[in-house]
C-alpha positions as CSV (number, residue, x, y, z in Angstrom):
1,X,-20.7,-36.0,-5.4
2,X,-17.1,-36.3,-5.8
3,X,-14.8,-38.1,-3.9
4,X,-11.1,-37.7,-4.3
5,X,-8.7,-39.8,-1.6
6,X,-11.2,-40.4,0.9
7,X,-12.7,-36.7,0.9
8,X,-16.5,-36.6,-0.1
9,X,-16.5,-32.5,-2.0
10,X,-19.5,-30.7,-0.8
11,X,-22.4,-30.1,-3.7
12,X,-22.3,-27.1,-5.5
13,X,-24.7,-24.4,-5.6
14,X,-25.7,-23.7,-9.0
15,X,-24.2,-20.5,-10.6
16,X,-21.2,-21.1,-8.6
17,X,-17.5,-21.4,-10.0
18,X,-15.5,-23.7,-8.1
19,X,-13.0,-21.2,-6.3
20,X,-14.0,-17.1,-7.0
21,X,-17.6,-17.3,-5.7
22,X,-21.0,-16.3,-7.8
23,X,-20.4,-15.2,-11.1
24,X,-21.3,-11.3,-11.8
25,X,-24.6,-11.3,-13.9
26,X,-25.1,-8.4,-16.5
27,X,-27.0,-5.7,-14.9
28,X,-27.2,-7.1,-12.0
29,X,-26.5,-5.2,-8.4
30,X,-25.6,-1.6,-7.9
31,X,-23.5,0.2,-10.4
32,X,-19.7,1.6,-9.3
33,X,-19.9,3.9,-11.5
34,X,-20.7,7.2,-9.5
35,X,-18.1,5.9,-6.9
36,X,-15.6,5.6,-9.5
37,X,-16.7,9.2,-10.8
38,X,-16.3,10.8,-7.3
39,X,-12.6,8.9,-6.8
40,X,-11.4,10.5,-10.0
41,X,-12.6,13.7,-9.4
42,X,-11.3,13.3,-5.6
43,X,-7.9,12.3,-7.4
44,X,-7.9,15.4,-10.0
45,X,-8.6,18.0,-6.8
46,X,-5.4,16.2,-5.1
47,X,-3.3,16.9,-8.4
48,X,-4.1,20.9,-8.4
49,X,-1.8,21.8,-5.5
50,X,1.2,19.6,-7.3
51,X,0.5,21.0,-10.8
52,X,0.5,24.4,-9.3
53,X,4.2,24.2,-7.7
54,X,5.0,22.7,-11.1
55,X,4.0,25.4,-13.1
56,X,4.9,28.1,-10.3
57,X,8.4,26.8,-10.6
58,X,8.7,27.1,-14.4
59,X,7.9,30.7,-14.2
60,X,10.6,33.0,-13.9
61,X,11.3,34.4,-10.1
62,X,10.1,38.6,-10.9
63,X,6.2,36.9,-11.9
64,X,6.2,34.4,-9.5
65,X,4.5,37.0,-6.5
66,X,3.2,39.0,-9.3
67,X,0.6,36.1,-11.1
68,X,-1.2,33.1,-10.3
69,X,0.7,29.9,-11.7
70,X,-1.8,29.1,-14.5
71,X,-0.6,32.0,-16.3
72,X,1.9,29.0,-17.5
73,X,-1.2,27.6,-19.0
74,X,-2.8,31.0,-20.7
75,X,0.8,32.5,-21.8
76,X,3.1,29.5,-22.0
77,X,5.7,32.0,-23.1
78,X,6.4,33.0,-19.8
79,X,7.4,29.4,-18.9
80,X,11.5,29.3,-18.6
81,X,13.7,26.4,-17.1
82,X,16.1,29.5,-15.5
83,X,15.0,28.3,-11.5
84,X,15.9,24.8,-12.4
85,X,19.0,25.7,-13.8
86,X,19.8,28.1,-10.8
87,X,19.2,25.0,-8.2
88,X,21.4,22.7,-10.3
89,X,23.9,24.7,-10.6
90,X,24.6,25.0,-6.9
91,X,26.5,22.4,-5.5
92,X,24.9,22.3,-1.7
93,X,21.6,21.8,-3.6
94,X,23.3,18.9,-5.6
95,X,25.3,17.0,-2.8
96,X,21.8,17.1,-0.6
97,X,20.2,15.7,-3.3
98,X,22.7,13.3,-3.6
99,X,22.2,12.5,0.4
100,X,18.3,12.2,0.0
101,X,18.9,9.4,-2.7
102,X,21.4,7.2,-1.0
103,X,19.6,7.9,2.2
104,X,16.2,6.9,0.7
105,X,17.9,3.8,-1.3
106,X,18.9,2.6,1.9
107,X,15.5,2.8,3.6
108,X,13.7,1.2,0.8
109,X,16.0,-1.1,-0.8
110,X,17.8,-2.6,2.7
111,X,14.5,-3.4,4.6
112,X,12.6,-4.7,1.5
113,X,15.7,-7.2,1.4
114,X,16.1,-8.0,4.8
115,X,12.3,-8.8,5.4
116,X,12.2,-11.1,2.0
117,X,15.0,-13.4,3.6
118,X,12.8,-13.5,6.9
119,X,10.0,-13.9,5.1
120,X,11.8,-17.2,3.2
121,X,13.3,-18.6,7.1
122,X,9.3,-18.5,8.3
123,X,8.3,-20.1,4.5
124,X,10.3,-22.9,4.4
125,X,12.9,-23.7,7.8
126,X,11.7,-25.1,10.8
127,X,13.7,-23.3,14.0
128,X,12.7,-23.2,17.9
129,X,10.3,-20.5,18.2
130,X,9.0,-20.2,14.6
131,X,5.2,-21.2,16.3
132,X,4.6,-18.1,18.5
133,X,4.5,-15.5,15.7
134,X,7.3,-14.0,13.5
135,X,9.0,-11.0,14.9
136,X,6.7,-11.4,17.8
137,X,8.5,-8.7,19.9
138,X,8.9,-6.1,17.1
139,X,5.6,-4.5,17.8
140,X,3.0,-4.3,20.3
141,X,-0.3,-5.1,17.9
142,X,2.2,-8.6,16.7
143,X,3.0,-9.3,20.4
144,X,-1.4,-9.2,21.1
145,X,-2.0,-11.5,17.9
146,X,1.0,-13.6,19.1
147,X,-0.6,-14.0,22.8
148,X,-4.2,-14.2,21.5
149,X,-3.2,-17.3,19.0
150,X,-1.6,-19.5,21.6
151,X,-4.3,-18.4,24.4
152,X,-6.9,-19.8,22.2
153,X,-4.9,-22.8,21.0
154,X,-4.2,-23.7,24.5
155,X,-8.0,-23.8,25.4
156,X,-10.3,-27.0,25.1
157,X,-12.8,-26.8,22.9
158,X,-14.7,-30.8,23.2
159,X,-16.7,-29.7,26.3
160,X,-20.1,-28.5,26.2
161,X,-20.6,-28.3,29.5
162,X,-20.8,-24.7,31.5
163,X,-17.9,-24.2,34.3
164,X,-18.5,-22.9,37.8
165,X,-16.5,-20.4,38.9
């Protein structure tokens, strides 16, 4: 056995690397492959509806309600760019885009920010109330982990004995 400052290291089971557990054996235990299989072909079904309004909106508007959208595919002929340039070209279309990318910058970008300097205060400074959970009144599921952690740190565990009640 090791012993490093005082601290005697458990034995090691054999076949065991020191931190990530057993190491995999070749042809050993079941096989991921058909649940990797089914996830693709779960994830190609999901694309369908999205490749559809792809190609449904680089046919021109008379052959939209007249064909299927995978006419794009069997007469790529009939695919044009004339929808894109009609919804570009008008400038409510434009200015709510423009909207929908500041708005969504500052929904992403401002929180991400906001909760990595929070996230630096609970790392590394010590301040009154740090211990009962951060942000423990922002939601009702960190309020119940908040209440459960100090109920069971405030309980005795060196008795063995059963209480009467």
């Amino acid at each position: 056995m090791a012993t490093t400052a005082g601290h005697i290291a458990p034995p090691r089971a054999p076949g065991r690397t020191h931190r990530r557990g057993l190491r995999p054996q070749p042809g050993a235990g079941p096989s991921h492959a058909p649940v990797n299989i089914v996830l693709v072909v779960i994830g190609l079904l999901w694309l369908v509806p999205t490749l559809g309004l792809l190609f449904t909106s680089l046919l021109p508007a008379r052959l939209i309600s007249a064909t299927g959208w995978w006419q794009v595919l069997s007469k790529p002929s009939h695919a044009t760019l004339e929808n894109h340039r009609n919804i570009f070209a008008d400038h409510a279309i434009t200015s709510a885009l423009v909207t929908t990318v500041w708005i969504s910058f500052g929904a992403t970008i401002v929180p991400i920010l906001v909760a990595a300097l929070a996230a630096y205060a609970f790392a590394w400074m010590d301040f009154p109330g740090r211990e009962t959970g951060p942000l423990s009144g922002s939601s009702p599921w960190s309020w119940c982990c908040c209440r459960w952690r100090s109920s069971r740190s405030s309980r005795s565990y060196g008795s063995s004995a059963p209480t009467s009640t």
